[in-house]
N, C-alpha and C positions, 0 to 999 in steps of 0.2 A: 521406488515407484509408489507415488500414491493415488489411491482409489476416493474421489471425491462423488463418485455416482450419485448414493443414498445418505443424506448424512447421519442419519441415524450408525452407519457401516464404519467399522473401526479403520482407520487408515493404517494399511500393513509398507515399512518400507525395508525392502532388500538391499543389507548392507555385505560385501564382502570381507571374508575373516582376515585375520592377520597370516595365514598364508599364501603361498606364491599362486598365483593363475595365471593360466594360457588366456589369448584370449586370440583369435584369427581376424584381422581386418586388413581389407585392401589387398589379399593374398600373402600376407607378409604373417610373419607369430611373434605375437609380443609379450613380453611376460611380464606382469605385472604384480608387486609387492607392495602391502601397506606394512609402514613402519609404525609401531607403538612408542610411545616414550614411557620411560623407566620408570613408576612412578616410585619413588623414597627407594631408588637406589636398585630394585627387583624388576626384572623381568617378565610381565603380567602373564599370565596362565591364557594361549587363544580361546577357549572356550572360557575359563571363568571370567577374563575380560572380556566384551565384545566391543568392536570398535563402536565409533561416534558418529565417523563420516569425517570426522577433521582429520585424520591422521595423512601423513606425507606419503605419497605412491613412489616409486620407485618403478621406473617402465625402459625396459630391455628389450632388443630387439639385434642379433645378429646381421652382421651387416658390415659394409665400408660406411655408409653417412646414416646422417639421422632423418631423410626422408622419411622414413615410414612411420618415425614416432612425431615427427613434422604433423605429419597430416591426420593423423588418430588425434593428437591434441586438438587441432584447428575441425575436427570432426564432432569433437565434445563442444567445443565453443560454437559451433552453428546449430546443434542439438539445445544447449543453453539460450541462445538467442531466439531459438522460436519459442522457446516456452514462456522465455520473457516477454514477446509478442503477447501472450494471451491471459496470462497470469502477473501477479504482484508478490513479490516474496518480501514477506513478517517473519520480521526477526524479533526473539525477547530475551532477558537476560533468565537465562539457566541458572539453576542453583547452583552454589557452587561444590567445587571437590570436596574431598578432605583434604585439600593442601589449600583453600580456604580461596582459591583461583577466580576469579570472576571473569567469564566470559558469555558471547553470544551462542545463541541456537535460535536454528532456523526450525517456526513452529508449522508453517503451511505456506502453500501457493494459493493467494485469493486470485478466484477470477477478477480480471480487469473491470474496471466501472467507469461507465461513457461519464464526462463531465456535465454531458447535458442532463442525467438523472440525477443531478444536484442544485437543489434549490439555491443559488444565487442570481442576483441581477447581472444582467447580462454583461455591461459594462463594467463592472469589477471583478466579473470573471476573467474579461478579458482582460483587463490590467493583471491584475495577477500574472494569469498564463504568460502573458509577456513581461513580466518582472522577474519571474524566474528561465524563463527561455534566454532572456537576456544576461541574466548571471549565469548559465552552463555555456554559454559560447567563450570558446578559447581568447579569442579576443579582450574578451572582458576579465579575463585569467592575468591574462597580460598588465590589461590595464592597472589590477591592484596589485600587482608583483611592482610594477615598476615605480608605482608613487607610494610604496610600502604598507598599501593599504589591506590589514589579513583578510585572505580572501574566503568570507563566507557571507551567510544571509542566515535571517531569523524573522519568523513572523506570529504572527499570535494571531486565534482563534475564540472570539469570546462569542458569549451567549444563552441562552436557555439550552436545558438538555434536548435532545431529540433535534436539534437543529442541523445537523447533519456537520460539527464540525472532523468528527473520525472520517467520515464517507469521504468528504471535498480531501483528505488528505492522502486515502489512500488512489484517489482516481486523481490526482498531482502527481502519486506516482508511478503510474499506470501511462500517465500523458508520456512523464520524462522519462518512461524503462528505468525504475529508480527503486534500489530496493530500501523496504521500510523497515528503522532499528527503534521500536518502540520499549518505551520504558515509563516505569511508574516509577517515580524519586522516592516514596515514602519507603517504598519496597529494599533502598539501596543502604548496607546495615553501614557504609563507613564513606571516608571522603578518599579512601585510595581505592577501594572497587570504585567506584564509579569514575575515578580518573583512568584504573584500567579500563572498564568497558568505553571509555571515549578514546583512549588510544587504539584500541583495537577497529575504531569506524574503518571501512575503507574510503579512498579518497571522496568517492560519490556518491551520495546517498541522501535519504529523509531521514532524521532524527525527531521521532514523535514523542513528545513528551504529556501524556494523556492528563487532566485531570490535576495541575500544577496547585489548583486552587483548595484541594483536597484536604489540605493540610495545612496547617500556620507553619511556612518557611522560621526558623529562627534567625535574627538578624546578626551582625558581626558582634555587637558587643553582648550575647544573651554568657550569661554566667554559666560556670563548670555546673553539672548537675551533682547528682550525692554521689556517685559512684567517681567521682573527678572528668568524667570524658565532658567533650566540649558541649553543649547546649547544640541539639541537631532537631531534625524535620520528626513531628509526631507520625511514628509507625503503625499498624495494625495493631488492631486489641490494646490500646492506648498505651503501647509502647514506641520510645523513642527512637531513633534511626540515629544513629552516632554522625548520618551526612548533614552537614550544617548548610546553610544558604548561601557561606562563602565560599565551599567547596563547588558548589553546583556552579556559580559564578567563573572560578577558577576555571572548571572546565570546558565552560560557554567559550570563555575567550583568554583566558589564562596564558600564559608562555607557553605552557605543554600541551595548548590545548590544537587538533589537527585541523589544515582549513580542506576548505571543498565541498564539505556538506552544507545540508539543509538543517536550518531547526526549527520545526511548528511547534513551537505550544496551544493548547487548549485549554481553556477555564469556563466554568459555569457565570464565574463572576470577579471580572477583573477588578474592581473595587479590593477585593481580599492580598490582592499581589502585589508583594513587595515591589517599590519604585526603583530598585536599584536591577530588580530581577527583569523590568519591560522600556529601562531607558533605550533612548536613542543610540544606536552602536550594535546592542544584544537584540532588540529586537527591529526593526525596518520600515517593517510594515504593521500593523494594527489591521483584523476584518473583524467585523460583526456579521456573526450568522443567527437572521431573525426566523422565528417562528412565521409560516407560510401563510400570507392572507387571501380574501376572497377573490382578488383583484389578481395576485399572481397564480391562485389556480386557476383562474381562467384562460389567463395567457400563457401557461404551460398545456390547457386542456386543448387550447386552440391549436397551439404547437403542435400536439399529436396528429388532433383529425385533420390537419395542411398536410403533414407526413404521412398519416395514412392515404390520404386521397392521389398524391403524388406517390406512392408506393404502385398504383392497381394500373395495371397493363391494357392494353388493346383489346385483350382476351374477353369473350362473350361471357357473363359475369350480370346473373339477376341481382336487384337489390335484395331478395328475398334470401339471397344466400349467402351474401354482403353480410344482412342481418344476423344470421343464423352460428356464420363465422364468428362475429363482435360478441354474440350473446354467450359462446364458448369461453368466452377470456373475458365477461364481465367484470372479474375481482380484481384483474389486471390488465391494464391500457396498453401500460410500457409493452408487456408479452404483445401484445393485439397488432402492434405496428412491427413490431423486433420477426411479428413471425410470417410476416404477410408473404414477404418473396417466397418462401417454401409453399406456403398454400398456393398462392398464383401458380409457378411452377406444376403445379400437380392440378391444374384443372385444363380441360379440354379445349383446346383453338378448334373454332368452328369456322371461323371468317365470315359466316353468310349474317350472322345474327347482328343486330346494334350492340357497339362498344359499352363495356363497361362503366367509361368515361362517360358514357351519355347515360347510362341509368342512371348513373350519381347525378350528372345534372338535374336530370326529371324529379326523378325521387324526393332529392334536397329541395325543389321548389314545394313538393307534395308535402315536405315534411317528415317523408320517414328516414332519411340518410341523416337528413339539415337537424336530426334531433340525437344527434351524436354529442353531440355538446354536453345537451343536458342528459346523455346516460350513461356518460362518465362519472360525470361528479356522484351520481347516485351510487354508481356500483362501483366505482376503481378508488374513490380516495379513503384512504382508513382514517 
């Protein structure tokens, strides 16, 4: 369970120990055990090890058939689906054991993000959304099984910071219910973790790779460095990362490398990326995501106040309280329209009085609604 209320509030999650528990569902008792693995041969201590959350269950249930663990299963799995309704689950690569193991953990559930609070042009939004909708239909599964074409997609993300290439990638994932396995390469010390952390994707997913440009890739022929290891990607505090740029390559689309997934990369400045790292094949698609001009906040500003004015009901509704509402949520638009149907809801049907709809007419001719426009821009964009 995590508590995302305050965020300043530390997120507490309840895992159960390595012994056995009851647990009562559907009138039935099922017992349920998580197994540990051994590690270097011993037995872990349940208290001085505590589990992970990855560990394998073991779920009993007395009985002729497996109904009842039938539907506890498929109970967990609709329990999981709504959450994916509303959230996005970020995965990053854990440190690893002392058995030196590279694997995923899951660090939070981001709330979902509407694609519309992402600055792109409309039209390449839409291309996108349907470039990818069009590579998760089975169909298309199909299609590259049968003309032996590996079935994945890769697209790149370039442009100034703050352009929102991380946002557009996690509300992709948000669109396709797709969980996000983000990774920074400089971080990854060798070329077999990071072939395990790519075997371990599951079939479907975003492969986000932040920030590619960060670093000088080394190329295939860079020379053994002084300690003899291969010539790899400069790591943190001007240490070198043993993964070289052929590794990374390998894993993109290598023999061992899994298909199904997604892979976004993102860069500040594609000029710095290796040609071999954004040919045709590993990467698909190319977007530029530009810094926001005058011209499209305004057709985003307009976009709200069309959506607010089409949000407001029948309901008798002064413009004076219209005002009073908007001047609430001055710092933020987006909140202003996102939160109107609860206001409306909570205000009073009189029926005798003129519509709402007609104060906003009147008003907007007056001036005082019709300058919604202009007190956006002043007060909601940062």
């Amino acid at each position: 369970m995590r508590d995302d209320h305050k965020a300043s509030d530390c997120q507490i999650e309840y895992t159960s120990t390595f012994r056995i528990k009851l647990v009562r569902h559907d009138g039935r008792l099922l017992i349920i055990r998580r197994i540990s693995a051994k590690p270097f041969g011993r037995t872990p201590d349940k208290y001085a090890s505590p589990p992970d959350g990855k560990e394998p269950l073991v779920i009993l249930c007395l009985g002729w058939c497996l109904s009842p663990i039938d539907k506890f299963l498929r109970h967990c799995c609709e329990f999981k689906d709504k959450q994916r309704k509303s959230f996005v689950t970020v995965h990053i690569r854990q440190n690893c054991d002392l058995g030196g193991r590279a694997d995923w953990d899951t660090t939070l559930s981001k709330a979902k993000r509407s694609l519309n609070t992402v600055y792109l042009k409309d039209d390449t939004k839409k291309q996108l959304v349907s470039d990818i909708e069009d590579y998760l239909r089975a169909s298309t599964r199909k299609y590259y099984h049968d003309r032996g074409i590996p079935y994945r997609r890769g697209y790149l993300l370039h442009g100034p910071p703050g352009t929102g290439k991380t946002s557009l990638s996690l509300a992709l994932a948000g669109e396709f219910n797709l969980d996000v396995y983000m990774l920074h390469i400089p971080n990854v010390r060798h070329n077999n973790e990071l072939t395990t952390l790519f075997t371990k994707l599951p079939p479907s997913c975003i492969v986000l790779l932040e920030d590619v440009d960060a670093r000088r890739h080394a190329s295939h022929s860079d020379s053994e460095n002084e300690s003899g290891s291969e010539g790899g990607i400069p790591g943190a505090f001007g240490r070198r990362s043993a993964c070289s740029l052929s590794g990374l390559l390998n894993s993109l689309d290598g023999v061992a490398s899994p298909e199904g997934r997604i892979i976004i990369m993102t860069t500040n400045n594609i000029e710095k990326l290796d040609e071999a790292l954004i040919r045709d094949g590993r990467v698909d698609k190319k977007q530029t995501c530009q810094l926001v001009d005058d011209k499209s906040t305004h057709i985003d500003l307009e976009n709200l106040a069309r959506d607010f004015a089409s949000l407001i009901t029948t309901k008798s509704l002064s413009a004076a309280k219209v005002q009073g509402y908007l001047l609430c949520h001055k710092d933020n638009p987006q909140a202003a329209v996102a939160n109107l149907p609860h206001f409306m809801d909570n205000q009073p049907a009189t029926g005798s009085k003129p519509s709402c709809l007609s104060h906003v007419a009147q008003e907007k001719e007056n001036g005082i609604f019709g300058n919604l426009l202009e007190w956006l821009p002043r007060h909601g964009q940062n």
